[in-house]
N, C-alpha and C positions, 0 to 999 in steps of 0.2 A: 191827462193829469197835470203838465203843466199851465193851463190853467186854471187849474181847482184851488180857492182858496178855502181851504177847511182842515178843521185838525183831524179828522180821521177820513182813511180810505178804506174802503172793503172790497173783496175782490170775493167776486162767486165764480166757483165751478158749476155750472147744471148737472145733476145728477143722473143727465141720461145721454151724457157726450159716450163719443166713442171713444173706447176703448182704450184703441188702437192709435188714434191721431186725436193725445191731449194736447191743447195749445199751452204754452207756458209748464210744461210739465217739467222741464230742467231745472237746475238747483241756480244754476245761471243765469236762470230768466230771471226767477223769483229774487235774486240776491240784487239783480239791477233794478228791478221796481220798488223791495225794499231801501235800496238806498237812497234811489230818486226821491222817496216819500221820505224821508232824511232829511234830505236835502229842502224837501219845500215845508218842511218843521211839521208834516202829518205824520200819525201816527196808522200802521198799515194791518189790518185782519183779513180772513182769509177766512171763508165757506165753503168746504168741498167734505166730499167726503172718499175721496182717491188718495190711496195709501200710499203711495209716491208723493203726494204732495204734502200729504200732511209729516212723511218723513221729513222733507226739504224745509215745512215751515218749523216744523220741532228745531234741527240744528242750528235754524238762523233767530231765532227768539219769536218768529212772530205768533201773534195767539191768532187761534183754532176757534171756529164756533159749529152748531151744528145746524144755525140756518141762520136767515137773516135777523129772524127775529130774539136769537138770544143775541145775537150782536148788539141789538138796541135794547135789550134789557141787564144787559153782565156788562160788570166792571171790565175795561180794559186794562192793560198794563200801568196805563198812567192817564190819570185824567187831566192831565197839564199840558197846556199846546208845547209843541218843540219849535215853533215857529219862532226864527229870529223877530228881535227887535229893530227891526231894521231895514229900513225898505230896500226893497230888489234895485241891484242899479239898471240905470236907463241902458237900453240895448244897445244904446249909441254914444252913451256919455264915453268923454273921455277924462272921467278924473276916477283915477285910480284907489285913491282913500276908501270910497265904500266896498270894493270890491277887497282890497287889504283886511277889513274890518272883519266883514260876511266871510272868507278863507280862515281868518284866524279861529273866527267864532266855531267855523262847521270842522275844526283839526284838533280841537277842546277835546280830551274825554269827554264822556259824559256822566261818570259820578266819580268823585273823589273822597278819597277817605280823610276824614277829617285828622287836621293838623297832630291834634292832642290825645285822640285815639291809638293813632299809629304808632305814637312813640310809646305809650305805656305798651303796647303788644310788642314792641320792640325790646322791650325793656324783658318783661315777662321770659319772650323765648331767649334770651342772650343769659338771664340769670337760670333758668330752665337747663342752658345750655354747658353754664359752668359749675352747675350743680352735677351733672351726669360726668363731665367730665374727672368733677375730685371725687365722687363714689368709685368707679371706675377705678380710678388710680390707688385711692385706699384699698381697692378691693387685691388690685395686681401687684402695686411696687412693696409692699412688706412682707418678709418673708424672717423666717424663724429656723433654727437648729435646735432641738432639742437632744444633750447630751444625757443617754441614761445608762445606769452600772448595775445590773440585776445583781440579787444575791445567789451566788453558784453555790451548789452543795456536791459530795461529795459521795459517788455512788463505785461498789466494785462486785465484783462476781464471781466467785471458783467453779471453774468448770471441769470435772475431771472426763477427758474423752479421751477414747479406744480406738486406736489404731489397727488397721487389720493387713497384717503381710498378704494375706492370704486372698483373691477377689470375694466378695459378698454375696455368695447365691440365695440368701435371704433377706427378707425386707430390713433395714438399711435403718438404723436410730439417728435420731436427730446430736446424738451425745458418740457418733463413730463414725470416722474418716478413713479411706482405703490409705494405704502405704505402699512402699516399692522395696525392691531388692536393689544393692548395687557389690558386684565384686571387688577383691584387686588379689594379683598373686603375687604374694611373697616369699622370702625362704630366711634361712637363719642357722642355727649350729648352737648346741648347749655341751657345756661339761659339766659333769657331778663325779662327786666321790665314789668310788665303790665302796658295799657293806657288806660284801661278800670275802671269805678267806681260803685258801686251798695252801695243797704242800705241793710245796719244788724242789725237785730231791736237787743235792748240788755236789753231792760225791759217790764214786762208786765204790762198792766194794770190793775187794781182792785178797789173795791170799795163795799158797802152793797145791801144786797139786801133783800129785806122784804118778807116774806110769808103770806099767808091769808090761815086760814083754810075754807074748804068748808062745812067742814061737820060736823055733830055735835059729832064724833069719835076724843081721841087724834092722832097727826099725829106728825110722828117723820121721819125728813129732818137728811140724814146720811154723813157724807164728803164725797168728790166727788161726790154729786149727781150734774150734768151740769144742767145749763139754761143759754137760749141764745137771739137774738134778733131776732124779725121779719118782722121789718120794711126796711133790707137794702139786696140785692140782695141774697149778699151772708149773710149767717147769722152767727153772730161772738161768739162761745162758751167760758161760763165760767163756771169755777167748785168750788163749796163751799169747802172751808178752815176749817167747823168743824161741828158736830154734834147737831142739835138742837130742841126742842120736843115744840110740839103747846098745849094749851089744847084743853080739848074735846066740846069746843062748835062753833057754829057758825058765824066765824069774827075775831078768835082769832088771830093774827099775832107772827112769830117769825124773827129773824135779824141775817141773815146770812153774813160774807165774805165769797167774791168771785174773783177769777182772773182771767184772760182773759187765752184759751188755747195758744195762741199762742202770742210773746211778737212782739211787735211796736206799733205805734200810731195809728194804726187803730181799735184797741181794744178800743177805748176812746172814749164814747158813751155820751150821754148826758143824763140827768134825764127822767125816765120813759120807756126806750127804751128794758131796759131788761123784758122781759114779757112770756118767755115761760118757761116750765121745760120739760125739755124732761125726758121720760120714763114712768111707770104706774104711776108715782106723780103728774102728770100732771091733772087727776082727782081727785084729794086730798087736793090738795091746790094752789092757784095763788100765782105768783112770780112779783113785777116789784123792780125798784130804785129809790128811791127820792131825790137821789144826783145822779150827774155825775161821771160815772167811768174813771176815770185818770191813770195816770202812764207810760202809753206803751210809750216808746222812741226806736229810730235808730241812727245808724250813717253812713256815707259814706266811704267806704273801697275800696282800687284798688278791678280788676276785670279783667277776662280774655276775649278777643274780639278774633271774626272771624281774625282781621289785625296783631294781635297780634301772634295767631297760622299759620300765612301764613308766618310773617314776620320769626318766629323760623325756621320754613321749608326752606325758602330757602334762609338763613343765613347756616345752617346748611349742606344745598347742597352745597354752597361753600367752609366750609369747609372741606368738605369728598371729593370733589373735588380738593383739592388742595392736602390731605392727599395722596390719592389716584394717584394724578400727583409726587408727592416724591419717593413714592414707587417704581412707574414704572421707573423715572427719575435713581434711586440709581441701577435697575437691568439691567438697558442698556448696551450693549456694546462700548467702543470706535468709533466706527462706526457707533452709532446709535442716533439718537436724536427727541427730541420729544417737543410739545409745550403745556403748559398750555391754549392756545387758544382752542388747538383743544381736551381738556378732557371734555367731557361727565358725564350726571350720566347716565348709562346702564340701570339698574332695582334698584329699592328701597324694599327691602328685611323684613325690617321689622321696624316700628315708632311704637314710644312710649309716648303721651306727659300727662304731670304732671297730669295739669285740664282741667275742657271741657270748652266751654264758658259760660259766665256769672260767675261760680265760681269768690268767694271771693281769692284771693292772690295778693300780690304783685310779685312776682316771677314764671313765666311761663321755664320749663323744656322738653326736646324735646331728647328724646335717639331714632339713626339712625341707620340705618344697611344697606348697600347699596353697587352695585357694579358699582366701575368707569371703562371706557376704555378712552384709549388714542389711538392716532394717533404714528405710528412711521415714522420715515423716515430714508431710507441707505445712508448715507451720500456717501460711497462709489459711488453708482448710481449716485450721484450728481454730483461728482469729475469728472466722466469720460463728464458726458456733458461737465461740466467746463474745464476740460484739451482741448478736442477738440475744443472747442471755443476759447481754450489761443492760439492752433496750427496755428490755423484759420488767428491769429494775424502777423503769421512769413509766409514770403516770401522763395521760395526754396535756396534762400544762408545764410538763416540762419536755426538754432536749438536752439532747449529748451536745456537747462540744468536739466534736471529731480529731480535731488538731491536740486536745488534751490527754487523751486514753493513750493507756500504756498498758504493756503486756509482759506477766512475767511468765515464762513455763518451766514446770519442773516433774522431772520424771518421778511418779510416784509409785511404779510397779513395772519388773520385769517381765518377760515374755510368761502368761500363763498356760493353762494345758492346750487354750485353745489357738497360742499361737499370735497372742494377740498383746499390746505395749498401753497401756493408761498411762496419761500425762496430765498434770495439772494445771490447767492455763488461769493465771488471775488478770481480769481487765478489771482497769479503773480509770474513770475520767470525771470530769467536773459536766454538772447537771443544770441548765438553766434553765428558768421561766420562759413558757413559750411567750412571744411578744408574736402580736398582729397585726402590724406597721399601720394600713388604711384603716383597720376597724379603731385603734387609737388615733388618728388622727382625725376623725370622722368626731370622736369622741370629745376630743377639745378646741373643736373651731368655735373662735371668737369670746372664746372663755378670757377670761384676766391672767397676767402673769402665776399668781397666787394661787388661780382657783385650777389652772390647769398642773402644775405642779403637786396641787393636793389629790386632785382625778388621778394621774398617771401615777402615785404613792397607794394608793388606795387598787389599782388595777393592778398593776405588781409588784413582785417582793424588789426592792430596790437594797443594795448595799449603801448607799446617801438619795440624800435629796438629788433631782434631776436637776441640770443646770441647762438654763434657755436662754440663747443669745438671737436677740432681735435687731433688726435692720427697717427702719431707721430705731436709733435706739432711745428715740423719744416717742416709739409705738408701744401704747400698753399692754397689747391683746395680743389671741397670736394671730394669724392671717385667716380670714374667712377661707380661702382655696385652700383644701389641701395640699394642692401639689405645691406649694408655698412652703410648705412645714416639711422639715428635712429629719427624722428620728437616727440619732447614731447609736447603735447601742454599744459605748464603751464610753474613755472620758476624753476631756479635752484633750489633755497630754499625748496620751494614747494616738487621736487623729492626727495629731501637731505632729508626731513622728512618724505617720505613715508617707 
């Protein structure tokens, strides 16, 4: 090959080499005889039909034919010699200029893109280039707050729900809450007037009483000896006031005082009526009175009655009952409440009262010891009915306000036969428009300040127009990215003080 002078070389494989041992079969061989062909300015083709080689001629540019004959009938690469202009220098010369020349010539690319091409594509991708960059940037650096102030309304509920002291061994209403018991023991003391009167006798009666001796022995009558009547059911004793001696014959009389044992006016007997002596005297001598025995007096003084000991009892049950409702009342928790309707007395522990009846006082005393219960109720339990019945109240584009709702309760019925307390809970709280943050903001990307203000008016009830502060704030629109767009829903002021 070096010395062929010609613009093309062709290089044959035989189609029936072996196998096994191709000559030049490396990608190595072929890239040093391409080059050498380079180098003597020919251009180099290749005839084979071994798939190793035609890989090797594919990566290095060289063309492929499929015998020799298309070689000389098909265009090659280039039908222009590559052969310098320039003659080979002498193997021997020693002047260095053509050998400078021929190096420079063969380290040349070999196509270059033309001066005034390359700058306009230059041009193109640079401007290509600063375009993608300010989309980009429009797309990410503007961003938007949009302030909005729904119009709230104003929703509330009565709920009256039943309390049950008692557990619920029946299916269980959405409008009744169980309850509890809790004790306390207290005690206490009433006084009240008596209404009752009785007599207290305050004098006895007295008067003389004569004796007769019987016998013909002196007889001698000692104080206290009693004689009494016996003419009237019961018979009324009186006892001698002093000492007195008969003589010793038969008929002789002596003249005793005498009082009644017991004092009122029933001791006041008339002449003759006293007639007996009680004891062995009574054989001794006869006793009567020839005057009336007078004296005994009473008076009418309060007194204590059955109505009067019933009435201290349960005066005094309500008191201990209200004592007892304080106590529990002061140990409840916040969440807990309870009604004087439904306090109890539990057990009565222990009473104590002054007098019994009929006793003489004007003042009837009653000391108690007893244990009250009361009713509780979770108000808690309450709430949640009452919340769900407030929900009850809103429709699905609207919502509670949680932090608004307020709760009034009020007892509307005491314990009835079953045992059981109704209360009246009212919830009320402010109602708002449901909002759907991404579904609205999906809604006005890239809209105008104007047009997206009148959308977000139009999708809900607003109490003003929505106020939208943009960055930069010589951006018209609002930001194509959602995540750009920031919805508060309350107002400026509002945020400024969070």
């Amino acid at each position: 090959m070096g010395q062929v002078q010609v613009d093309r070389i062709l290089l044959v494989w035989p189609s029936d080499l072996n196998r096994k041992n191709i000559p030049l079969s490396r990608k190595l061989d072929l890239l040093l005889i391409h080059r050498h062909a380079s180098r003597l300015g020919a251009h180099l083709g290749i005839v084979s039909d071994l798939d190793e080689i035609i890989d090797h001629a594919k990566s290095l540019g060289v063309p492929i034919f499929n015998s020799v004959t298309d070689a000389h009938t098909t265009l090659w690469r280039s039908r222009k010699s590559l052969r310098p202009q320039i003659a080979r220098p002498d193997k021997h010369s020693k002047n260095l200029q053509p050998a400078k020349q021929y190096l420079s010539f063969i380290r040349q690319p070999k196509q270059q893109l033309n001066t005034r091409l390359h700058t306009i594509l230059n041009s193109i991708l640079y401007g290509i280039g600063l375009l993608s960059i300010g989309i980009l940037m429009m797309l990410t650096i503007p961003s938007a707050t949009i302030y909005i102030i729904p119009e709230h309304k104003i929703v509330n509920h009565k709920s009256n729900i039943t309390s049950q002291p008692e557990p619920n061994t029946g299916i269980q209403t959405s409008y009744q809450i169980d309850s509890s018991y809790r004790t306390a023991i207290v005690s206490q003391q009433i006084d009240i007037d008596t209404t009752g009167t009785t007599k207290l006798s305050i004098q006895h009666a007295s008067g003389n009483a004569i004796f007769t001796n019987l016998t013909f022995q002196p007889v001698t009558i000692p104080s206290g000896t009693s004689v009494s009547t016996s003419s009237k059911l019961e018979p009324i004793t009186y006892v001698t006031q002093n000492d007195i001696s008969i003589e010793g014959r038969r008929g002789s009389i002596g003249i005793a005082e005498i009082r009644a044992l017991i004092a009122g006016p029933e001791a006041n007997v008339s002449q003759g009526l006293v007639n007996k002596v009680d004891g062995p005297l009574n054989q001794l001598v006869a006793v009567t009175n020839r005057q009336s025995i007078t004296g005994g007096e009473t008076v009418t003084v309060p007194s204590v009655t059955r109505i009067d000991r019933s009435k201290a009892y349960d005066l005094l049950v309500n008191k201990l009952s209200r004592q007892g409702y304080e106590n529990i009342s002061d140990n409840l928790s916040h969440n807990q409440i309870t009604t004087f309707e439904s306090t109890k007395l539990a057990k009565v522990l222990e009473t104590n009262y002054s007098h019994a009846v009929g006793e003489p006082t004007d003042t009837l005393t009653l000391i108690m010891r007893a244990e009250i219960i009361c009713t509780i109720i979770d108000k808690d339990n309450a709430y949640k009915i009452a919340l769900d019945n407030l929900q009850s109240q809103t429709n699905n584009f609207m919502i509670l306000d949680n932090e608004s709702i307020t709760y009034q309760t009020n007892i509307i019925d005491t314990l009835d036969y079953s045992n059981n307390i109704t209360i009246e809970v009212i919830a009320e709280g402010k109602a708002y428009p449901y909002v759907d943050i991404n579904t609205l903001k999906k809604q006005i990307n890239w809209m105008t300040l104007d047009t997206a203000k009148e959308e977000i008016s139009a999708s809900i009830i607003l109490k003003e127009m929505p106020t939208v502060v943009i960055y930069p704030s010589w951006f018209t629109r609002i930001p194509w990215l959602s995540w750009r767009t920031n919805i508060v829903i309350n107002s400026p002021e509002q945020e400024t003080n969070k």
